[in-house]
C-alpha positions in Angstrom: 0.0 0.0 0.0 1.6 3.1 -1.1 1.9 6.0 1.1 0.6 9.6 0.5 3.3 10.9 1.8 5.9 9.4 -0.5 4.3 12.8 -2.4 6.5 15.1 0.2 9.7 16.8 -0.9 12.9 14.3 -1.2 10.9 11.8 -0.9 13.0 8.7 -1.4 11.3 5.1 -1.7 11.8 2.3 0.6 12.4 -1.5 -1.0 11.9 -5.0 0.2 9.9 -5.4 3.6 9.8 -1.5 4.1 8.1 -1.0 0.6 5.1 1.6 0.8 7.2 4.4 2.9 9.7 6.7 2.3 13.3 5.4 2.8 14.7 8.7 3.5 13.6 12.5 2.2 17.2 13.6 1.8 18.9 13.8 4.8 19.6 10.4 6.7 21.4 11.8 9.8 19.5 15.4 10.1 16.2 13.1 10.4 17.7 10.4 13.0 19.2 14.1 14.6 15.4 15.5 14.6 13.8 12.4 16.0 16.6 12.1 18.9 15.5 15.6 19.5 12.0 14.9 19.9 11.0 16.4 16.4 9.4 15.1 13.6 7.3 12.3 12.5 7.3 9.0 10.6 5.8 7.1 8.4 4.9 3.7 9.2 1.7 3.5 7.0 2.5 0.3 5.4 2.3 -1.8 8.8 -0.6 -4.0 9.2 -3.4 -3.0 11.3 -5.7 -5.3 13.0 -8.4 -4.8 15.3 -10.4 -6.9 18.3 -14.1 -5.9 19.9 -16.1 -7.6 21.7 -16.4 -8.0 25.7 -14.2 -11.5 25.9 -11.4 -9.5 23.6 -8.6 -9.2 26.5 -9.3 -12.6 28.3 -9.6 -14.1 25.0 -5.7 -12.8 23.7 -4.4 -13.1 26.9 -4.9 -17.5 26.5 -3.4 -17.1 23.0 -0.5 -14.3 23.7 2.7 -14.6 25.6 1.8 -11.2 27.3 -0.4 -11.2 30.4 -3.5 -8.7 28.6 -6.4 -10.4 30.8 -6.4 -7.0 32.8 -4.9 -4.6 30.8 -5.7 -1.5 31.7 -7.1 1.3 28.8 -4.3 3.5 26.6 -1.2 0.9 28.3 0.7 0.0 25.6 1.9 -3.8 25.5 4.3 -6.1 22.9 3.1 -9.9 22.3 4.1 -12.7 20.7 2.0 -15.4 19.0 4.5 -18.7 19.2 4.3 -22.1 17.4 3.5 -24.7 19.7 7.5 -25.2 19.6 8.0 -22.1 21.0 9.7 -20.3 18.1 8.1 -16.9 17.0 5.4 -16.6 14.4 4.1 -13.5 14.9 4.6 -9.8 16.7 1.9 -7.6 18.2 2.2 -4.2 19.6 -1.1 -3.6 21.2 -3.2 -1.3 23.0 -6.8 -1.4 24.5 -8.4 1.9 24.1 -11.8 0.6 26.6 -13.7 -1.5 23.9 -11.0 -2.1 21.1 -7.8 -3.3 21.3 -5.6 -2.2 18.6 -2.4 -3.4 17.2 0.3 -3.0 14.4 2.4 -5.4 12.8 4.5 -6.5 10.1 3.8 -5.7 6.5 2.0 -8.4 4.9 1.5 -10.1 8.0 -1.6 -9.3 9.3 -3.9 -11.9 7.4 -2.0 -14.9 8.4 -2.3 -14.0 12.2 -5.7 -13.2 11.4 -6.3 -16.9 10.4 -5.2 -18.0 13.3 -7.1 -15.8 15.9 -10.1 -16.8 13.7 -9.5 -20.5 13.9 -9.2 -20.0 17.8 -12.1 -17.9 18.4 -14.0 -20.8 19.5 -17.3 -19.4 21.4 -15.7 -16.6 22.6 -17.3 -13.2 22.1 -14.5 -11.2 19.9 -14.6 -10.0 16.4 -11.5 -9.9 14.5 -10.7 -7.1 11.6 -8.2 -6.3 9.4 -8.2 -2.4 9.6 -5.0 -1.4 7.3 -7.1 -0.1 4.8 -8.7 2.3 7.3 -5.9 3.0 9.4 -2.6 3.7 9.6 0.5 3.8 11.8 2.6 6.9 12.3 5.0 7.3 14.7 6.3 10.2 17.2 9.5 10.5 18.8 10.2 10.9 22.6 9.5 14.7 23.7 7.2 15.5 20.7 4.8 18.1 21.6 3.0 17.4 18.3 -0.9 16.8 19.0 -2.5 13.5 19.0 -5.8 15.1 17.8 -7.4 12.7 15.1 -5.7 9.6 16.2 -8.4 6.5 16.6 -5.6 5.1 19.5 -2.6 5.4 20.5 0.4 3.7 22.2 2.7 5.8 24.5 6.3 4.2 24.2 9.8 5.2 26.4 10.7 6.1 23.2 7.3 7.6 21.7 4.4 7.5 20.9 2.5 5.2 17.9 -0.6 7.0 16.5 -3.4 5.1 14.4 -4.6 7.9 11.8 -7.7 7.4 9.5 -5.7 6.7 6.7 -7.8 9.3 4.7 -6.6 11.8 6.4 -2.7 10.4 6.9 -1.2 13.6 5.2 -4.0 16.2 6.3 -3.1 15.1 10.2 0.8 14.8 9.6 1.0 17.9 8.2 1.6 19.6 11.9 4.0 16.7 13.3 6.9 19.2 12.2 9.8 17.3 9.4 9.2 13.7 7.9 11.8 11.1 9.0 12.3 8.1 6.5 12.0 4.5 8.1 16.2 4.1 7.6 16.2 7.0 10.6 13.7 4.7 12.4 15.7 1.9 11.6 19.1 3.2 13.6 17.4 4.4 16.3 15.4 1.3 16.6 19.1 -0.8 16.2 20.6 1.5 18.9 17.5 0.4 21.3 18.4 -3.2 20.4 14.7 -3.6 19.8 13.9 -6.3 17.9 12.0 -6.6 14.4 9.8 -10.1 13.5 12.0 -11.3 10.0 15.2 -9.4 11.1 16.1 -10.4 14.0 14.0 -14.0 13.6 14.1 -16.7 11.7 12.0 -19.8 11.8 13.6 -21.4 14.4 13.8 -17.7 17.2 12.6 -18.5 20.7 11.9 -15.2 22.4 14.9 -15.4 24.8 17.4 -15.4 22.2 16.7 -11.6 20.9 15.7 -10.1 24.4 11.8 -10.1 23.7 11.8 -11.6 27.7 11.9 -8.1 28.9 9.2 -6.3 26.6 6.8 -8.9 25.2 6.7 -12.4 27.6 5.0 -12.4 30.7 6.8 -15.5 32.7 4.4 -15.9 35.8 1.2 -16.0 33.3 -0.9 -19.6 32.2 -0.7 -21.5 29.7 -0.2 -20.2 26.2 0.9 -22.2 23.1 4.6 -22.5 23.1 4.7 -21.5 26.9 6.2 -24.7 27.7 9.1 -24.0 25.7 9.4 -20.5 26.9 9.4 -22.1 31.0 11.9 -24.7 30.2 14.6 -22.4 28.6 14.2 -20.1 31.1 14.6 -22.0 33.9 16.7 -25.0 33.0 19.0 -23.7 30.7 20.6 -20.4 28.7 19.1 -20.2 24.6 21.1 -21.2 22.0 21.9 -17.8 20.0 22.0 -14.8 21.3 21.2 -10.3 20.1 24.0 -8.8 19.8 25.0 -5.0 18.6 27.8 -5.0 16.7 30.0 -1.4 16.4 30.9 -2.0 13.1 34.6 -0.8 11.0 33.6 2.7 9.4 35.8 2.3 6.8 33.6 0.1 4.7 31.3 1.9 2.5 29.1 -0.6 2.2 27.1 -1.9 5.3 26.9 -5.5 5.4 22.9 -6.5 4.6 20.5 -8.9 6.3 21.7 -12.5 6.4 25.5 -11.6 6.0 27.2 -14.4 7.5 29.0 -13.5 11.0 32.8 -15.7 11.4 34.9 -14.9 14.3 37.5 -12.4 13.0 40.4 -14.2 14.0 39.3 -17.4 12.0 37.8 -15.6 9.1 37.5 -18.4 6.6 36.1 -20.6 9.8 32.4 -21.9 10.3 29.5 -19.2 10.3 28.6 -18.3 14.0 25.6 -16.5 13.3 24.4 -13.5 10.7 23.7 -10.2 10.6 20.2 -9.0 10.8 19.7 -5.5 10.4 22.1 -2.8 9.9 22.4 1.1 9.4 24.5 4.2 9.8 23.8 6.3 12.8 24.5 9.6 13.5 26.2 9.3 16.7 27.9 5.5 16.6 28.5 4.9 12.8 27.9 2.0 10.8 25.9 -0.4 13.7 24.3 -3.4 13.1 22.4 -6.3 15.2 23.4 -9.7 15.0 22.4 -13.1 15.9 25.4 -15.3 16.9 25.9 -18.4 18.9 25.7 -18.1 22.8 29.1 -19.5 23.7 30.9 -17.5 21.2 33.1 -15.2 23.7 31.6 -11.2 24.3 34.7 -9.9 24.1 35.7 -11.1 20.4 36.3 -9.1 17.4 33.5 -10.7 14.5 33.7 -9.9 11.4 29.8 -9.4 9.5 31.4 -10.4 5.9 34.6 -8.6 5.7 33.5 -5.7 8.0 34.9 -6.4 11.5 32.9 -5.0 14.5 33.2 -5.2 18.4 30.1 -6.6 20.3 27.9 -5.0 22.7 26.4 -8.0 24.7 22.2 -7.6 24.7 21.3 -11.2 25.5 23.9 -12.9 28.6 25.8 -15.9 27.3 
């Protein structure tokens, strides 16, 4: 789904997952500059949008989430995970309940695949499920943005901001106000920096939640059953996962960054086994070329890696 907004000046178009939105409008590191300063705005209109009414809607996610929503409390935003009944992530939900909807965003493209399988589990529980992308869409505002939510169907206050659903009618009417556009590669090295992690980045078909840090921000460990809980209760309390986030401080000599999937060897052994592979990278304003990597959990903190032929230092995310 094309944004409006990919109309504004500079306006440079994303590719791949990000298609939709504007990569950048000119000015990579003046936009990650004015959204670490609490100004501007961006566009995330090409995330999915789902919706859930109906008075059984928070009891009813909170048997088939990994977050504990049975009680969640109106405008609190949350993070969820839907897991297989292996325990390995299939699906990422940032939610909030606004008093008779909860709302949440997701992946591009992913939203009618989860919705299958909320509708398969609905059971004879009063919810109603919705796919509302075409009516609404995401934008997001930085920490210490005075811009006015005004217009917004819901929002989800964040340390870090604020996400705003917008009749998607009036996207570039309401965004007009929010001060300079910011293209989702600004997003992206801010969101690297925060070590937060992104469903088909920083997961593959075999990620357990432990091993990108999505304990601390969408698992609730003391909550019932769930599919894929017992998976989650065994890791966590027997034993350490098997790969484990790391950010990587990468050489800035390279002009190129090294792109999802790069293979990541152990500098000192650089035609030895692959211990893992980069899954998201960008250039920030303040630490340089950064990426976040998925490596194995006994490979030692403090070694050089190199993320092709770019070497890189680790910051540790998950414990080994």
């Amino acid at each position: 789904m094309k944004s409006p907004l990919l109309a504004l000046p500079g306006a440079v178009p994303a590719e791949g997952a990000d298609e939709g939105v504007a990569a950048h409008y000119g000015d990579l590191f003046r936009e990650q500059r004015n959204l670490a300063r609490g100004t501007g705005f961006v566009d995330l209109s090409h995330r999915g949008v789902l919706t859930v009414t109906g008075e059984d809607r928070l009891s009813w996610l909170h048997l088939l989430l990994t977050q504990h929503v049975s009680a969640l409390p109106p405008q609190q935003a949350t993070e969820a995970l839907v897991l297989s009944p292996n325990g390995h992530v299939e699906h990422a939900l940032y939610l909030v309940d606004d008093g008779t909807t909860t709302w949440a965003h997701v992946e591009p493209g992913t939203q009618q695949a989860l919705i299958g399988y909320l509708e398969s589990m609905k059971f004879f529980y009063r919810v109603e499920v919705a796919d509302a992308t075409a009516e609404y869409a995401v934008v997001h505002l930085p920490a210490g943005s005075t811009a006015s939510a005004e217009g917004a169907a819901a929002v989800r206050e964040l340390p870090y901001g604020r996400d705003l659903f917008l009749p998607r009618a009036a996207l570039a009417e309401l965004t007009a106000g929010y001060g300079p556009a910011a293209g989702i590669w600004a997003y992206e090295a801010l969101r690297i920096e925060g070590h937060r992690p992104r469903l088909g980045f920083e997961t593959d078909h075999r990620t357990i939640p432990h091993e990108v840090d999505w304990l601390t921000t969408a698992v609730h460990l003391q909550k019932g059953c769930y599919r894929g809980q017992e998976t989650v209760a065994r890791v966590h309390n027997l034993g350490r996962p098997p790969r484990r986030l790391v950010l990587l401080h990468l050489d800035g000599t390279e002009e190129v960054l090294p792109p999802h999937g790069t293979e990541v060897r152990l500098a000192a052994e650089p035609q030895g086994r692959a211990l893992g592979f980069v899954t998201s990278s960008a250039r920030h304003h303040e630490l340089g070329p950064v990426a976040l990597a998925v490596v194995k959990r006994n490979v030692p903190v403090d070694a050089v890696l190199l993320a092709g032929t770019v070497p890189g230092t680790q910051d540790v995310i998950v414990p080994q």
